[in-house]
Backbone as a ProteinNet text record, in pm:
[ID]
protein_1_A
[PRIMARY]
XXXXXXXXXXXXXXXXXXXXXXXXXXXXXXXXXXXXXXXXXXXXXXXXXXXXXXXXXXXXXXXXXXXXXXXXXXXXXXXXXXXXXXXXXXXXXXXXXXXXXXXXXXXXXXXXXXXXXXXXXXXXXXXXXXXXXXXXXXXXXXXXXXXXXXXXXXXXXXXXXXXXXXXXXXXXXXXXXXXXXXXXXXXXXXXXXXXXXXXXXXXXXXXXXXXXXXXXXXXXXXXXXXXXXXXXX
[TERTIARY]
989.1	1112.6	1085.3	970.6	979.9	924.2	796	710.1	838	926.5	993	1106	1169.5	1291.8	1236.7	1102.8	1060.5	984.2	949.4	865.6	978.9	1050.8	1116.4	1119	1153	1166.8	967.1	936.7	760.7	701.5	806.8	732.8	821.5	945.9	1009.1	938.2	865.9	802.2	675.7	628.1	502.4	551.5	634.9	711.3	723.8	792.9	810.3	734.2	608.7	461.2	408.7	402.6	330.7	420.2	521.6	607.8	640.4	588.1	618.5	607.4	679.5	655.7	578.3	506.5	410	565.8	499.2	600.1	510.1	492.9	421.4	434.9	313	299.1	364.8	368.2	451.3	608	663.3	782.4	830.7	699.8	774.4	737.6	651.8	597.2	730.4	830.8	913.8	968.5	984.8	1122.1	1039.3	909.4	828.8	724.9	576.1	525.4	510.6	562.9	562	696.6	773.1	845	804.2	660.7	606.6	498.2	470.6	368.4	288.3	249.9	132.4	66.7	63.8	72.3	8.3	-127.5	-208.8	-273.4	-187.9	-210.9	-354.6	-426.9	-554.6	-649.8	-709.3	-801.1	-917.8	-978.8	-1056.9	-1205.1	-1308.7	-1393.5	-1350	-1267.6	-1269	-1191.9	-1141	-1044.3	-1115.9	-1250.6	-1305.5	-1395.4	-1475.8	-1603.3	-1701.4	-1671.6	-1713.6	-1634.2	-1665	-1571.3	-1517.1	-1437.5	-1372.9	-1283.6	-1199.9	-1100.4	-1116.8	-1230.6	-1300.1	-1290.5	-1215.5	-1170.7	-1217.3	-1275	-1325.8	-1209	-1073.9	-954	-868.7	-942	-868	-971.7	-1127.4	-1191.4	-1205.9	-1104.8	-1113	-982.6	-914.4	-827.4	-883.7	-1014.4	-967.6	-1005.3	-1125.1	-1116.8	-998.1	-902.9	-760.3	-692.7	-703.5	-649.5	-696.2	-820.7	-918.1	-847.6	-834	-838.4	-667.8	-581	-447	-415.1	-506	-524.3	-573.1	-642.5	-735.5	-585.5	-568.2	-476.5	-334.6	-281.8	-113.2	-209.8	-362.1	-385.2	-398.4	-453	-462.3	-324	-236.1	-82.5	2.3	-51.8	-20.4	37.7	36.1	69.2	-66.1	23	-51.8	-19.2	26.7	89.3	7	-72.1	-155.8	-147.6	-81.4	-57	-163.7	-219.8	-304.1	-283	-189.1	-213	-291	-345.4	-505	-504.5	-513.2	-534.4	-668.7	-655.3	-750	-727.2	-782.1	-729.2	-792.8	-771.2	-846.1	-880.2	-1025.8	-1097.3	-980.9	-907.1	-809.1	-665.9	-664.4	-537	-479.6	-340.4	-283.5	-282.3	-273.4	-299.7	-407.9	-499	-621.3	-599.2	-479.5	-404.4	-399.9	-374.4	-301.4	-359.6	-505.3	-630	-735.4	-820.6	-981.8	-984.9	-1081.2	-1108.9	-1124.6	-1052.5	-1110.8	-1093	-1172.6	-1086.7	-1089.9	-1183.5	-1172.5	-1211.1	-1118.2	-1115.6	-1234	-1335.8	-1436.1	-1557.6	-1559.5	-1679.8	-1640.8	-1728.2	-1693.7	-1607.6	-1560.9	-1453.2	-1340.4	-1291.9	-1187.6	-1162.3	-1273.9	-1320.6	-1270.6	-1226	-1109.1	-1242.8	-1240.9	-1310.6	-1387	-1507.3	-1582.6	-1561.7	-1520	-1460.3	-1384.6	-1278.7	-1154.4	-1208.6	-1297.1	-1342.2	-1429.2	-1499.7	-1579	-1501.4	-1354.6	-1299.4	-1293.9	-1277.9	-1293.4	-1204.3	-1086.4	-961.7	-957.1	-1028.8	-1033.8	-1005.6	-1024.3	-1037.1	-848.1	-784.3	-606.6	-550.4	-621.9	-550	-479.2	-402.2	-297.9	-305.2	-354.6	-415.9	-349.2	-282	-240.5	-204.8	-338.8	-366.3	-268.7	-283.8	-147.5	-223	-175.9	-216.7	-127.8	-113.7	-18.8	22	107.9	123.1	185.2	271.9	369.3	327.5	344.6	271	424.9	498.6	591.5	639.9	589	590.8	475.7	535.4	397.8	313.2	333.9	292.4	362.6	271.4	339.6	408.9	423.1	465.1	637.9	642.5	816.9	899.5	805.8	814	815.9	718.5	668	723.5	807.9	897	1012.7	1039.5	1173.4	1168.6	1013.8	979.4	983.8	949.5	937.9	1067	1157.9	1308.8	1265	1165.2	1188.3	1105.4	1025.6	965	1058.5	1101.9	1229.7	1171.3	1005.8	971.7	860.8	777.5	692.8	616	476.1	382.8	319.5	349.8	266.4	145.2	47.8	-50.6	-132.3	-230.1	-267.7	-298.6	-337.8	-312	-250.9	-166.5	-190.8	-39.6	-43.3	111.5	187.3	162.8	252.4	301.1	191.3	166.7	207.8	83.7	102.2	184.5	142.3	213.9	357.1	365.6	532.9	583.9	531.1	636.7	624	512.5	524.8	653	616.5	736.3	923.5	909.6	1056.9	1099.4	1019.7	1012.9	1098.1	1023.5	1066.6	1213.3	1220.2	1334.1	1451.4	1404.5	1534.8	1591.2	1479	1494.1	1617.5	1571.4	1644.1	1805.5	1802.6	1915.8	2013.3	1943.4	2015.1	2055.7	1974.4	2046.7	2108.7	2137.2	2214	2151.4	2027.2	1921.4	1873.2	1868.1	1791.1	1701.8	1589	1435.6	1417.6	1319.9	1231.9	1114.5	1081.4	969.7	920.1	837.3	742	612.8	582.7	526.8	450.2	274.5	196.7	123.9	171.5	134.1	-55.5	-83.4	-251.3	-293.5	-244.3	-289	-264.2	-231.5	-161.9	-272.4	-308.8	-323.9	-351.4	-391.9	-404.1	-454.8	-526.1	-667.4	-616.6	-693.8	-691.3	-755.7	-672	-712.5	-680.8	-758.8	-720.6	-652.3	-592.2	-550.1	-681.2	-788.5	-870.9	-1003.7	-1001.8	-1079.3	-980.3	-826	-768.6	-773.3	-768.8	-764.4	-913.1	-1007	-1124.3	-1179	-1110.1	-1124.7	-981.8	-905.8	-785.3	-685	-687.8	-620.5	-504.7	-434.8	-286.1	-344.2	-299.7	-344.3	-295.7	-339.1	-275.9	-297	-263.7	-273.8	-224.6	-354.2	-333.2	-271	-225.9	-156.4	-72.9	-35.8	139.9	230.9	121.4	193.8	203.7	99.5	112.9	206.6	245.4	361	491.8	497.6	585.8	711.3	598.6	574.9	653.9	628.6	605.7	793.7	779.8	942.8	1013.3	996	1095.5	1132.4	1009.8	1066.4	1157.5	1062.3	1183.6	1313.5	1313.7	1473.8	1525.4	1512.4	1498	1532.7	1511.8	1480.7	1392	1269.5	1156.3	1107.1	1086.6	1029.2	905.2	854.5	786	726.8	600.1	613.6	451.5	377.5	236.5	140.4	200.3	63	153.3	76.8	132	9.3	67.1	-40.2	8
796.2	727.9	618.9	626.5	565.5	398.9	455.7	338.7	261.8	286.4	224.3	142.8	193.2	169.1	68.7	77.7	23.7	-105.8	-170.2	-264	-437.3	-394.2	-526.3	-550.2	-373.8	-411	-445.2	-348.8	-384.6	-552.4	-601	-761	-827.2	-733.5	-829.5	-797.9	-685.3	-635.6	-747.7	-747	-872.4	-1002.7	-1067.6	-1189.4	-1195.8	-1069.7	-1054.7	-1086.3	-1007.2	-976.3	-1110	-1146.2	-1296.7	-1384	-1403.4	-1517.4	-1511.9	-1392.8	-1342.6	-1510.1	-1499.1	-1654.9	-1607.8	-1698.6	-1710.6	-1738	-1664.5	-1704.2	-1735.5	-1868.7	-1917.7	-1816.9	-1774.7	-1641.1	-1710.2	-1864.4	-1901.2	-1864.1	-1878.6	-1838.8	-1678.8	-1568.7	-1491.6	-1480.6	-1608.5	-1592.4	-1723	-1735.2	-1870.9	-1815.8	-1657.8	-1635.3	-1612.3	-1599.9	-1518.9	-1431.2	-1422.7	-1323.5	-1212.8	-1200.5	-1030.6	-943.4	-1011	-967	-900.5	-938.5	-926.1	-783.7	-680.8	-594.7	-604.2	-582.4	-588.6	-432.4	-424.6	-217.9	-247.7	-136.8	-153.1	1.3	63.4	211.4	271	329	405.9	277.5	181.5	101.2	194.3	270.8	376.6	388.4	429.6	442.8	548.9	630.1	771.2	679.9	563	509.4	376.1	337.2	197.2	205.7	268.6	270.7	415.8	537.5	654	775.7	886.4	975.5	1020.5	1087.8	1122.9	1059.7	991.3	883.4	744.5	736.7	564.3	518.8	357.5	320.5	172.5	129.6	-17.3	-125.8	-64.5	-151.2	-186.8	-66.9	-75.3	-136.6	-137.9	-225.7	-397.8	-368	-532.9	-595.9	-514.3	-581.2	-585.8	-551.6	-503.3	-683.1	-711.5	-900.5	-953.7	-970.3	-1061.1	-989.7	-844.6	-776.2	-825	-836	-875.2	-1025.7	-1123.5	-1267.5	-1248.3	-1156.7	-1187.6	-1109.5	-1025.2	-995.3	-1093.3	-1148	-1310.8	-1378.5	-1405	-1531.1	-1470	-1346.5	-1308.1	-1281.2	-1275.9	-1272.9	-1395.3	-1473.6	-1646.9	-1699.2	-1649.7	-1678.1	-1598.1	-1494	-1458.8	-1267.5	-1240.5	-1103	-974.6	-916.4	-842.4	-673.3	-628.1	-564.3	-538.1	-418.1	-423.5	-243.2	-188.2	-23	0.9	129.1	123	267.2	343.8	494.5	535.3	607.5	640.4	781.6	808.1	962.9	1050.4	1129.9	1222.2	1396.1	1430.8	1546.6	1674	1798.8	1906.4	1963.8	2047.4	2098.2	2152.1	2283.9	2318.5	2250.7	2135.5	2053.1	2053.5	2123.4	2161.4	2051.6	1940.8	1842.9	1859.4	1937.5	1891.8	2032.6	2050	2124.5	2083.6	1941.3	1797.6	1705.1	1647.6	1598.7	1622.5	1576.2	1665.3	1629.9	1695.7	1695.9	1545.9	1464.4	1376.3	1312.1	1175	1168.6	1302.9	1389.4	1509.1	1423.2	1491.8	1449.6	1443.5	1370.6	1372.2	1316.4	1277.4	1199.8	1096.8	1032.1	882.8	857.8	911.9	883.1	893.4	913.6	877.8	797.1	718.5	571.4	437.8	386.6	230.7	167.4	70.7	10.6	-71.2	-95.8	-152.3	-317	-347.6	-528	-519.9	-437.6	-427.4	-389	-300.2	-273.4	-368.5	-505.1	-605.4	-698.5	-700.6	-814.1	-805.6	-884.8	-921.7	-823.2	-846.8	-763.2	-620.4	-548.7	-434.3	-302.4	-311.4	-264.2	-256.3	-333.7	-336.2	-292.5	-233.4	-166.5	3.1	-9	167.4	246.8	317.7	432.7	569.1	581.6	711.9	794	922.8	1012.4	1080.8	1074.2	1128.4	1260.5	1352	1458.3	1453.4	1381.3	1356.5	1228.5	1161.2	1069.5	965.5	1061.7	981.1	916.3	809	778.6	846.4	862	884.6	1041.3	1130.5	1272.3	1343.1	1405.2	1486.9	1346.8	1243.7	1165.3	1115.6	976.7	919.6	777.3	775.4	615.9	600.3	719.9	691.7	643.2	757.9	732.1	595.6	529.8	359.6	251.1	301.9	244.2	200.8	312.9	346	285.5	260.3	268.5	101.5	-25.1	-119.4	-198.5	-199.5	-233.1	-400.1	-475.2	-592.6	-667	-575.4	-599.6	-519.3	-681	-651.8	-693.2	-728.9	-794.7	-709.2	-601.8	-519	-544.6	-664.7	-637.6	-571.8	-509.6	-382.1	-405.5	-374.8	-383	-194.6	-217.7	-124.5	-63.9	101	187	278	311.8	350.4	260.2	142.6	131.2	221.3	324.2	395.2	517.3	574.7	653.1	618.6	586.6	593	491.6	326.4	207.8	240.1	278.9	314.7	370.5	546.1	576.6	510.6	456.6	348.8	204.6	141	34.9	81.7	193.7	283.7	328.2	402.3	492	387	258.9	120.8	75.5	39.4	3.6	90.5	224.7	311.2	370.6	344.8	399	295.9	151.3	46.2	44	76.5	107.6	182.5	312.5	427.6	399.4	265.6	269.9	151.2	91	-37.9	-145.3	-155.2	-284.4	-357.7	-501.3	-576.3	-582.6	-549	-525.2	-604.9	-689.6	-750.3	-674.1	-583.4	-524.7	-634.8	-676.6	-775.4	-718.4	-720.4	-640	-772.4	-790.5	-928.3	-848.7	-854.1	-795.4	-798	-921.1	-900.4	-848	-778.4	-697.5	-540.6	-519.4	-363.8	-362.5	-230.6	-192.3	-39.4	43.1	158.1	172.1	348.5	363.8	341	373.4	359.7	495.1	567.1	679.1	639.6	600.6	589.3	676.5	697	789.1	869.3	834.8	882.3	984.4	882.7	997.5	1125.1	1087.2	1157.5	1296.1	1252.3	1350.6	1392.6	1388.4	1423.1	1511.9	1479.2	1585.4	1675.2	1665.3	1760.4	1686	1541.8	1515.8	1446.6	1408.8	1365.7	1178.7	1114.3	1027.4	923.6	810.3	728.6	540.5	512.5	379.1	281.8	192.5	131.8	45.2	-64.1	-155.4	-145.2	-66.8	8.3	78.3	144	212.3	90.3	8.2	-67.9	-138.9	-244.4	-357.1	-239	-158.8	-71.2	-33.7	-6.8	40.4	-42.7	-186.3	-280.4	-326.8	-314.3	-383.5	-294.6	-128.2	-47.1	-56.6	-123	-100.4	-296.2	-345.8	-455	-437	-374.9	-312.6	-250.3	-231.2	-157.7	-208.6	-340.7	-412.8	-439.3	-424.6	-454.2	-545.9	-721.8	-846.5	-838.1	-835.9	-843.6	-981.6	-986.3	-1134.6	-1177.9	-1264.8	-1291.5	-1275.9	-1325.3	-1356.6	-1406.9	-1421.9	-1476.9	-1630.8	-1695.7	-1800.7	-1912.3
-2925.9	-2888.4	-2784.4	-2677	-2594.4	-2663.7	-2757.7	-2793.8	-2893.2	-2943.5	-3001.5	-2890.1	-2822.8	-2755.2	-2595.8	-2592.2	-2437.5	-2478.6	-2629.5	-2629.4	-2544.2	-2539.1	-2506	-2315.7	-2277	-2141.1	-2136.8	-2188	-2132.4	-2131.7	-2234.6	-2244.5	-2133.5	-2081.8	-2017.8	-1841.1	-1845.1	-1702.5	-1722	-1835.5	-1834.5	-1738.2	-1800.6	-1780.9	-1606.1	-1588.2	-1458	-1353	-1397.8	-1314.6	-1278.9	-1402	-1450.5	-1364	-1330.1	-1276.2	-1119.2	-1045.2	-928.3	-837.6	-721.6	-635.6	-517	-529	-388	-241.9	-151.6	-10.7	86.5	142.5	277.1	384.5	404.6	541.9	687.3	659	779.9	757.7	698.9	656.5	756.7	714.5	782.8	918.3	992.1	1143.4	1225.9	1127.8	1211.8	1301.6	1324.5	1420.8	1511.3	1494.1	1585	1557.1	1587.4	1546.2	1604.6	1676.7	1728.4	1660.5	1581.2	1506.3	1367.5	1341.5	1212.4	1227.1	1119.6	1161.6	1005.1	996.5	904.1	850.8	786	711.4	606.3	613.2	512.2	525.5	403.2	355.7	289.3	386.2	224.8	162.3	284.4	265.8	350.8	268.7	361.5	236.9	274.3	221.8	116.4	97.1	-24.2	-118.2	-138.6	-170.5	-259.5	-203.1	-214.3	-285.1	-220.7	-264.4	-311.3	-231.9	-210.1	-229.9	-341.5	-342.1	-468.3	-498.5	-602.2	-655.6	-563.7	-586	-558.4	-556.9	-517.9	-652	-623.2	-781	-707.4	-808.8	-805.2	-844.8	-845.3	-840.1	-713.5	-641.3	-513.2	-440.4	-456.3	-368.1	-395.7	-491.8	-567.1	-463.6	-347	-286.7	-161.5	-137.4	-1.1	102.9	7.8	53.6	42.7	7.1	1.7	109.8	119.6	270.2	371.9	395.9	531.5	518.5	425.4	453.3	513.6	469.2	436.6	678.1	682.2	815.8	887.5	905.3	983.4	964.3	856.4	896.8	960.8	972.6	1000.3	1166.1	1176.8	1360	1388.6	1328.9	1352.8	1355.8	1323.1	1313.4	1489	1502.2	1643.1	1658	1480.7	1444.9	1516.9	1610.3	1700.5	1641.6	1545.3	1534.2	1373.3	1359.7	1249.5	1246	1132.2	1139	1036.1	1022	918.9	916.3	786.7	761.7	662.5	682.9	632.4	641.5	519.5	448.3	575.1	598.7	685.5	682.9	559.6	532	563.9	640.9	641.5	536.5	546.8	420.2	329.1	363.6	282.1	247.5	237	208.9	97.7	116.6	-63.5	-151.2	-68.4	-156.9	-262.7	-195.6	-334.9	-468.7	-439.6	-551.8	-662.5	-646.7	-728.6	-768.5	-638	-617.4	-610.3	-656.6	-635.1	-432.3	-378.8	-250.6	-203.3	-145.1	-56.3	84.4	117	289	321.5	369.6	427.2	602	708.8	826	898.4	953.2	990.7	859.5	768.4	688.3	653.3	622	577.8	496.2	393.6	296	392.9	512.1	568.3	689.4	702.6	770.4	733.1	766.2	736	665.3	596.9	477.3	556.9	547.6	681.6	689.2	568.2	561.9	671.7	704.9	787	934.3	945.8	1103.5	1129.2	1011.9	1074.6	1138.3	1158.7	1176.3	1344.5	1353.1	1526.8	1640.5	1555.6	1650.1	1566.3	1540.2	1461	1556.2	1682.7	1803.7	1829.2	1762.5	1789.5	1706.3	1615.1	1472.7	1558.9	1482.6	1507.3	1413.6	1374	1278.7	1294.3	1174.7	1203.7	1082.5	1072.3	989	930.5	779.6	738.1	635.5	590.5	516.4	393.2	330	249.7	153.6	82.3	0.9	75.6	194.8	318.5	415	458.7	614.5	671.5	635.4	725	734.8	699.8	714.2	773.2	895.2	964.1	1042	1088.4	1152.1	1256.4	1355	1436.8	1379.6	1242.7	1199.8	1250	1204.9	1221.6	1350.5	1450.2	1584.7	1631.9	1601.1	1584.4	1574.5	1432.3	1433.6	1534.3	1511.1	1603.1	1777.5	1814.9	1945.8	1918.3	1850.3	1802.2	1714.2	1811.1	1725.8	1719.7	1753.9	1797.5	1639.9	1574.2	1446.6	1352.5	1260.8	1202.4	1072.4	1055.7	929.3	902.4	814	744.9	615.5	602	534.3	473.8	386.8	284.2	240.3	213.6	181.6	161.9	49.8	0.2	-106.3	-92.5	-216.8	-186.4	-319.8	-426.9	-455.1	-528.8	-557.1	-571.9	-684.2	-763.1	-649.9	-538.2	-444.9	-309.3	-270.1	-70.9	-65.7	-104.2	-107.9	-140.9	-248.7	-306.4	-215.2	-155.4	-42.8	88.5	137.2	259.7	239.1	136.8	108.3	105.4	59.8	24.7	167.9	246.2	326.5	442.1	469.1	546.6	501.4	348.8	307.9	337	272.2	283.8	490.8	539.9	665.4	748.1	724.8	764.5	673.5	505.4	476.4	590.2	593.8	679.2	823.6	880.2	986.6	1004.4	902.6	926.4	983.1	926	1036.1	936.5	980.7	856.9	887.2	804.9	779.5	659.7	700.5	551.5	548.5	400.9	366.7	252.1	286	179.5	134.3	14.8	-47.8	-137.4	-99.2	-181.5	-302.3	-380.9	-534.9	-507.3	-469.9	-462.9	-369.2	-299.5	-187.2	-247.8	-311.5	-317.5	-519.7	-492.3	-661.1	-690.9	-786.6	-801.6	-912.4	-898.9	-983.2	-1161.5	-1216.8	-1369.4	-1446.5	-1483.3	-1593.6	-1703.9	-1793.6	-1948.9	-1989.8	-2133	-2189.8	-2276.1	-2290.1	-2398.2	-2279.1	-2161.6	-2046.8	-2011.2	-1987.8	-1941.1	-2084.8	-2211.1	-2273.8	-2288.9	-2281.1	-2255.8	-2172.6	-2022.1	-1902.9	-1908.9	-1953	-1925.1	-1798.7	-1814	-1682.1	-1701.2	-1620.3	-1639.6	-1680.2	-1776.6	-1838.2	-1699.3	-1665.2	-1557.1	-1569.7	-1623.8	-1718.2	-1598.7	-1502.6	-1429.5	-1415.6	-1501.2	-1563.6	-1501.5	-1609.2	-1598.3	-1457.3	-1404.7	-1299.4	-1189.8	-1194.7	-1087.9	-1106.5	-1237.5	-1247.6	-1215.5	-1295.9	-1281.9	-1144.3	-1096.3	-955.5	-889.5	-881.9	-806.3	-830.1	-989.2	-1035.8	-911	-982.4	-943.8	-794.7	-704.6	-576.3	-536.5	-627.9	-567.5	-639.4	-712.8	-762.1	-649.4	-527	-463.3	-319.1	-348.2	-251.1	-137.2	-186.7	-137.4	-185.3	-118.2	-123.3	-190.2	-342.6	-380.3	-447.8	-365.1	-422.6	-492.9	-514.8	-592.5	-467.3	-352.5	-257.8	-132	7.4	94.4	112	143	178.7	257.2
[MASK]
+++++++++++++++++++++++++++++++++++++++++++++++++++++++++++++++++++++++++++++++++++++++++++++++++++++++++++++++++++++++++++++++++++++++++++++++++++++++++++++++++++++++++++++++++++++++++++++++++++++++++++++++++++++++++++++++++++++++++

């Protein structure tokens, strides 16, 4: 039913993807940059390069992250959050997940492109055990302590995952309290892994068709109202 009834929205999610608008990163530094924070979810070694969940789709962002960081600090953005998976050995998560980012080894170390950068030393890091930066952490707090940054940069993985509930988590929080928040969300900064359907039926695993979850992903939250756009530049 679906392959019959979805070929039209799917060409019309193509169209979509394909047509996204670039927004000048000055644009969101006019009011001010200490108004602006910059959030970049699960750019960590278990994620990049090393690990069970190291996907060579997500290290295919992490250069456009580092360039898209240089320029929002060359711009005057002091304000750089970074939640990053750090999980204890027994984490129910790996119920769901094979083991990774276990707290203390390298798979849960910020991506070393990102700790080469100059101001790497001003990043705010804060370990999440979970899909949420905002459950069981200090992000929320952060927020809340920071009323004066009214504009939120997404960047990351897992669209469909961490990114998705980090972008939502911002949007819907600012819904709830009546505050205007711009969550901007740069399509080339953000992506997520790729399970075929023919590996997934091979190993016994939930099939995960990268493509898809990511454009997907991406519609559903600017349906959502989250500023999704091609790139900042």
């Amino acid at each position: 039913m679906l392959a019959n009834n979805s070929q039209a929205f799917l060409e019309y999610l193509d169209d979509w993807y394909a047509n996204l608008p670039e927004l000048p990163l000055d644009d969101l530094l006019i009011d001010g940059a200490d108004r602006v924070a910059v959030t970049c979810v699960d750019i960590i070694v278990g994620f990049c390069t090393d690990g069970a969940l190291a996907s060579p789709r997500v290290q295919s962002i992490v250069a456009p992250i580092a360039e898209l960081f240089k320029a929002a600090h060359a711009g005057g953005v002091r304000h750089f959050i970074l939640p990053q998976d750090s999980h204890p050995v027994d984490a129910v998560e790996f119920g769901a997940f094979p083991v990774h980012c276990v707290r203390g080894t390298s798979e849960a170390d910020t991506a070393p492109e990102l700790r080469a950068l100059s101001f790497a030393d001003s990043f705010t890091i804060f370990e999440k055990n979970s899909l949420s930066a905002a459950l069981s952490t200090g992000f929320p707090a952060w927020v809340t302590e920071h009323p004066e940054v009214d504009t939120y940069i997404i960047t990351g993985d897992c669209s469909d995952l961490c990114v998705y509930q980090l972008a939502m988590f911002l949007r819907l929080d600012a819904n709830a309290r009546n505050l205007q928040r711009r969550v901007v969300l740069p399509a080339q900064c953000v992506d997520t892994y790729d399970t075929p359907l023919e590996v997934a039926r091979e190993l016994g695993l939930y099939a995960h068709p990268g493509d898809f979850h990511h454009v997907f992903s991406l519609h559903h939250m600017a349906a959502n109202g989250v500023e999704v756009v091609k790139a900042l530049k």
